[in-house]
C-alpha positions in Angstrom: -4.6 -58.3 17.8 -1.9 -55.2 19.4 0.7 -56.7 21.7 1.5 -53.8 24.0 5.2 -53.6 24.5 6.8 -51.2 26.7 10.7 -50.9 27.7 11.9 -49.9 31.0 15.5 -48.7 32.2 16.1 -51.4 34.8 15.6 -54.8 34.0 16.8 -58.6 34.3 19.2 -59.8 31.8 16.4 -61.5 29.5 15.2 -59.7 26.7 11.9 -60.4 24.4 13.1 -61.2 21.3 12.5 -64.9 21.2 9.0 -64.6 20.4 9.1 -66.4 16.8 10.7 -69.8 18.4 14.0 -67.6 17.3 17.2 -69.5 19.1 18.9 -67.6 21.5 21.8 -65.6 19.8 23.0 -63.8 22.7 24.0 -63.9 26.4 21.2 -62.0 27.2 18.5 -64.7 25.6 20.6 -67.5 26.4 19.8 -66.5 29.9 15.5 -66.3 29.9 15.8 -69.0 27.0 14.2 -71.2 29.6 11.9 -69.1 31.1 10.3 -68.9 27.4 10.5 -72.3 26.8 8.6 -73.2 29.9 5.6 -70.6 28.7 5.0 -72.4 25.8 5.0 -75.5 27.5 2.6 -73.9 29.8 4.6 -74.6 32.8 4.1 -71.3 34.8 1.1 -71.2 36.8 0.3 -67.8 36.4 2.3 -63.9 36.0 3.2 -64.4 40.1 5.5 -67.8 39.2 6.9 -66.6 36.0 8.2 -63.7 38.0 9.5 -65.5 40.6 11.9 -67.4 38.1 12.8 -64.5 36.0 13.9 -62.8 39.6 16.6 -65.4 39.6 18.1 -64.3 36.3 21.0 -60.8 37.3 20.3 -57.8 35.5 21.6 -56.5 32.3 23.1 -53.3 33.9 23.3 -51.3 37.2 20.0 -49.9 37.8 19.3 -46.5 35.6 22.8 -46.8 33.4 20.6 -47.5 30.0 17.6 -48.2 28.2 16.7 -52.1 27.8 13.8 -54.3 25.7 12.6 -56.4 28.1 10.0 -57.9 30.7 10.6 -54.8 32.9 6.7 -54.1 32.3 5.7 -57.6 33.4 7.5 -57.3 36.7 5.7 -54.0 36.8 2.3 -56.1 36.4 3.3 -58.2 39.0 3.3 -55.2 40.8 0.1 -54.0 39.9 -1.4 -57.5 41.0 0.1 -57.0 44.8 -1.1 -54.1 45.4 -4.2 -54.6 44.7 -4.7 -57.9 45.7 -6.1 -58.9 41.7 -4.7 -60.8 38.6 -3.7 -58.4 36.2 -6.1 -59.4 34.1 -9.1 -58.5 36.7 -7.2 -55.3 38.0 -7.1 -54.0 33.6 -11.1 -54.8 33.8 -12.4 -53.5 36.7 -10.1 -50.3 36.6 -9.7 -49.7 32.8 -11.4 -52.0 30.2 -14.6 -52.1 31.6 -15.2 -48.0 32.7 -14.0 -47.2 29.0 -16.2 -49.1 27.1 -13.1 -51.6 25.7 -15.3 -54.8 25.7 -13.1 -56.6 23.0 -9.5 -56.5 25.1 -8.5 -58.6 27.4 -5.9 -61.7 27.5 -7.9 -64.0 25.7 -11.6 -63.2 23.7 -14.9 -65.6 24.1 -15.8 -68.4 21.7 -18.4 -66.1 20.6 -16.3 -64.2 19.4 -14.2 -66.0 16.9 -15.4 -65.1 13.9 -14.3 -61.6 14.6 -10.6 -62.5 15.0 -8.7 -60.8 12.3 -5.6 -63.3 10.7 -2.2 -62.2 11.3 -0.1 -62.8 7.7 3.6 -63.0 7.3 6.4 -64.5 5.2 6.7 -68.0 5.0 10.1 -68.0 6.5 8.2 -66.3 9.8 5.0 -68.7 9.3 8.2 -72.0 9.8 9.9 -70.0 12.3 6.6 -70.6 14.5 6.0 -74.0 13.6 4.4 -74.3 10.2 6.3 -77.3 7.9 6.8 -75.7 4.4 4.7 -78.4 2.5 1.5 -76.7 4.2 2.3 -73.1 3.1 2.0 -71.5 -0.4 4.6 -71.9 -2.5 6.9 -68.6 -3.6 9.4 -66.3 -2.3 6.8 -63.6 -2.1 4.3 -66.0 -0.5 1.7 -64.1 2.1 1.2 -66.8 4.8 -1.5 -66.9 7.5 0.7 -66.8 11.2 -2.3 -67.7 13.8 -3.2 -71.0 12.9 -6.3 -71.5 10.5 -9.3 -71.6 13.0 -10.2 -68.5 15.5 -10.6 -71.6 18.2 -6.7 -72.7 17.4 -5.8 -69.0 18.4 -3.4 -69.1 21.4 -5.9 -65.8 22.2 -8.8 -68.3 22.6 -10.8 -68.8 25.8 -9.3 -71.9 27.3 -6.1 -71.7 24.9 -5.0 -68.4 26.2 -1.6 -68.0 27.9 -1.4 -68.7 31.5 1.3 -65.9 32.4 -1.2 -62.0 32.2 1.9 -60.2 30.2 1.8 -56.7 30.6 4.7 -56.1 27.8 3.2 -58.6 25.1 3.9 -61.6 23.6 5.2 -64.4 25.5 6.6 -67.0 23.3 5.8 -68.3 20.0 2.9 -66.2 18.5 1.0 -66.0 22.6 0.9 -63.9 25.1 -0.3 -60.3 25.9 -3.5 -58.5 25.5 -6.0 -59.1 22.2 -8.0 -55.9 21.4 -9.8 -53.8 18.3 -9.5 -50.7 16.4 -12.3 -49.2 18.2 -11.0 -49.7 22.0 -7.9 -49.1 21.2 -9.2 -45.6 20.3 -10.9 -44.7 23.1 -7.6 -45.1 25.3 -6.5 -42.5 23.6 -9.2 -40.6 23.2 -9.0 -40.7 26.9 -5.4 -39.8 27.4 -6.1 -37.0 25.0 -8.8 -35.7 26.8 -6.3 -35.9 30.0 -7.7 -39.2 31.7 -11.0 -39.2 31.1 -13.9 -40.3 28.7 -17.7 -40.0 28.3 -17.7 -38.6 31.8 -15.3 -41.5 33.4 -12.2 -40.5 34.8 -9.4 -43.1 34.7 -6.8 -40.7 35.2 -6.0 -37.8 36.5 -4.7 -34.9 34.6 -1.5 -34.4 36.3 -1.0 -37.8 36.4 -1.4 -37.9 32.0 1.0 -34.7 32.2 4.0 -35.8 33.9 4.1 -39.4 32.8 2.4 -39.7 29.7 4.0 -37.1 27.8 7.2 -35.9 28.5 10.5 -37.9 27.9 11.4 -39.6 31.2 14.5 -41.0 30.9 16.8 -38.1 31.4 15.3 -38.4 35.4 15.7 -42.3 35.5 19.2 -42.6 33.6 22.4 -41.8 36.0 25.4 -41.3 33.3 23.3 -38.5 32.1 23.4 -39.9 28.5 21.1 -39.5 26.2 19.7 -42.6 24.7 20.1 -43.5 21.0 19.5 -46.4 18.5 21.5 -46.6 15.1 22.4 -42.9 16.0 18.9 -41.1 16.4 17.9 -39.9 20.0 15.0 -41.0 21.3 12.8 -40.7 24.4 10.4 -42.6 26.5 7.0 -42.0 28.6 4.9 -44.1 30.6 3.5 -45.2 27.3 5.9 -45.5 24.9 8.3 -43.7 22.6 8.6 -40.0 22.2 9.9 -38.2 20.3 13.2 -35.9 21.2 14.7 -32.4 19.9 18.4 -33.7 17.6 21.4 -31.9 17.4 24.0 -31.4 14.6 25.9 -34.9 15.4 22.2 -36.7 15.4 21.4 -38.8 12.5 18.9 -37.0 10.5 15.3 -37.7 11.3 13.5 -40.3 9.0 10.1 -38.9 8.2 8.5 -42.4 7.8 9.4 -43.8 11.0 10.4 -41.4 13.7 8.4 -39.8 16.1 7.6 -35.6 15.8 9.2 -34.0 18.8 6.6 -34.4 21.7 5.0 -37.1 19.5 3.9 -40.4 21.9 3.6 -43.8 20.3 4.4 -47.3 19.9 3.6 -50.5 18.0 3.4 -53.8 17.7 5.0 -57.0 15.5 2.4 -57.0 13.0 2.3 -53.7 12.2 0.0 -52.4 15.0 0.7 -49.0 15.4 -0.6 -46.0 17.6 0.5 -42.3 18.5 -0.5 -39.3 20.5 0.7 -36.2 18.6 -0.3 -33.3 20.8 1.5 -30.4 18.6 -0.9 -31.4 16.2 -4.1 -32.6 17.9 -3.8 -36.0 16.3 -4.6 -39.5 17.5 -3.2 -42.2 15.2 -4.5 -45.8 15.5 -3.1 -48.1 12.4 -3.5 -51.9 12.5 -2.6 -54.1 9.6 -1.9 -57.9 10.6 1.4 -57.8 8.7 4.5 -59.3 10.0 8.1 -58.7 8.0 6.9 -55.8 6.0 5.8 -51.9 6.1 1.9 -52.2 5.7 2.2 -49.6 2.5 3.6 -49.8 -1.2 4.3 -46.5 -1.5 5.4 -43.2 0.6 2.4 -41.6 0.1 0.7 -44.8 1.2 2.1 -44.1 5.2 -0.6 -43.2 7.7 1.8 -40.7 9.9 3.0 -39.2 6.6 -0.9 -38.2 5.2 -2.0 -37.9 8.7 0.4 -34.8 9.2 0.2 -33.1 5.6 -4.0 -33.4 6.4 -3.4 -31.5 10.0 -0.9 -29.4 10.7 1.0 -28.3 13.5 -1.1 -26.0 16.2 1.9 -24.3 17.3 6.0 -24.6 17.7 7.0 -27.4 19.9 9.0 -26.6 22.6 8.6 -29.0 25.6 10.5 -27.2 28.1 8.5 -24.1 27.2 5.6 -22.7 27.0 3.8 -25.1 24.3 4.2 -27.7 26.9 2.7 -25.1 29.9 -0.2 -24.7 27.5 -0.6 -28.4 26.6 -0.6 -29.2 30.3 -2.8 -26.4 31.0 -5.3 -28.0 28.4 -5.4 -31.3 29.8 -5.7 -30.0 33.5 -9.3 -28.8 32.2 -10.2 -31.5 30.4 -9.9 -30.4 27.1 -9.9 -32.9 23.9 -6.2 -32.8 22.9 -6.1 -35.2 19.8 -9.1 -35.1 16.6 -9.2 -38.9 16.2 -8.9 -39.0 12.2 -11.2 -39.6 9.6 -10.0 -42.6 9.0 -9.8 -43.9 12.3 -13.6 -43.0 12.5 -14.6 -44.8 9.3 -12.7 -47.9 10.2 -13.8 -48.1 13.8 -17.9 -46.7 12.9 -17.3 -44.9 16.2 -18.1 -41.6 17.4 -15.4 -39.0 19.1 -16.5 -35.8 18.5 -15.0 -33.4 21.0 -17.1 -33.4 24.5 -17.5 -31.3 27.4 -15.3 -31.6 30.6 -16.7 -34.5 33.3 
């Protein structure tokens, strides 16, 4: 399962982060505390109540002042749902799942295909932070403890279990919420970003479209002080998508190969370790799913995906996206052209085929 979280610059107060039955530890989650509650109680109808409620909590900050975690993306799907007069979920099929192929994601899977489910493990201090008593779990301080229930049909992703509010920025409450997907559709997305918007001859996208919001760090257009945005002193950046990376200067923290971004790189992840990037200075597509909560998904360095994925391709030029590697990368994707080799890996796992393919 990938929860999809995006953050946005303008948002109400609430943030997400009480998605393992955490309590509410500060003003900001003291004031949505009951808007989660009421999810998992299954008290909102559908995405068009739960917004109406969260409308009624202030916002954090003045419009465009900073950068916030929060349900910004599922007011956004509540926008997506008036304008075109769908649920989000039949607005993501009809316009997205269903012309690229991705017949596994959606907000809930079929009861045909529960044995496919893949277990989400964690520590047993996550598995009683959603509910689990610690008689039931396995015993040690090392434990590895299953987080989704035991049976597929007990899945809060199952047909008729689902959640009732269509989140477009992931989990809802206490392991729910958000879209369930695969490996293999995950990859095609970005095989079709990285071919600028379109796949096996099905345009989702256009080009310009991929170029202006996909790639390039938004925030300094959106933000009003001008500032740029850091956590625990590293800069960082954000698309349409999710996180890119950004050029540092001298009074930056210095960059931490395992987890930050290449400049120009796109990507994002989820709670259990579901990761994904777009790294166009290198042509590389990264999609890395491991089901692990509370823990890298690797023992050793050499063990990180990002890390072997970028000594096995290198770099296809300087970055520079003010310049004229980003002219050329835009220029690629206006005709078409594959920007990403989806890697050997990502082809063995998924038994899927993405060669490079000619313009639609």
């Amino acid at each position: 399962m990938s929860c999809w979280c995006h953050v946005a610059v303008t948002a109400p107060t609430c943030d997400k982060k009480q998605d393992k039955n955490q309590a509410p530890d500060s003003a900001e989650s003291k004031a949505c505390h009951h808007l989660v509650e009421g999810v998992e109680k299954g008290e909102f109808r559908d995405l068009a109540h739960f917004i109406d409620e969260l409308a009624k909590v202030p916002l954090r900050a003045p419009a465009g002042k900073q950068y916030s975690y929060s349900f910004a993306s599922d007011v956004l799907g509540r926008v997506v749902e008036i304008a075109s007069g769908k649920s989000l979920g039949e607005y993501l099929k009809q316009e997205l799942f269903g012309p690229l192929g991705m017949h596994d994601t959606g907000f809930s899977f079929p009861k045909s295909k529960g044995s496919r489910l893949a277990a989400v493990f964690g520590s047993r201090q996550s598995a009683m932070d959603l509910g689990a008593k610690a008689s039931s779990l396995p015993k040690g301080s090392k434990a590895l403890c299953r987080l989704d229930r035991e049976r597929p049909e007990e899945s809060r992703w199952s047909e008729g279990r689902r959640c009732k509010v269509e989140s477009g920025g992931g989990s809802m409450g206490a392991n729910m919420g958000g879209l369930v997907s695969t490996v293999a559709d995950c990859s095609r997305f970005l095989a079709m970003l990285s071919q600028g918007g379109a796949l096996d001859g099905v345009r989702v996208l256009e080009p310009d479209t991929v170029a202006a919001y996909c790639l390039p760090d938004l925030l300094p257009n959106v933000i009003t002080s001008g500032k740029k945005q850091r956590a625990n002193g590293s800069p960082f950046g954000w698309t349409a998508l999710g996180e890119v990376g950004v050029a540092r200067t001298k009074r930056d923290t210095p960059a931490n190969t395992k987890d930050d971004f290449e400049i120009g790189e796109v990507g994002g992840g989820g709670a259990a370790c579901t990761y994904w990037s777009i790294n166009p200075n290198r042509d590389l597509a990264t999609v890395w799913f491991t089901q692990l909560m509370d823990n890298d998904p690797y023992v050793k360095e050499e063990e990180n995906i990002y890390l072997a994925a970028r000594l096995a391709v290198p770099k296809s030029g300087q970055s520079d996206l003010h310049g004229n590697k980003q002219r050329k990368l835009q220029q690629g994707l206006h005709c078409g052209r594959p920007q990403a080799r989806i890697s050997q890996a990502v082809r063995k796992a998924t038994k899927s085929n993405f060669k490079r393919r000619k313009p639609p």
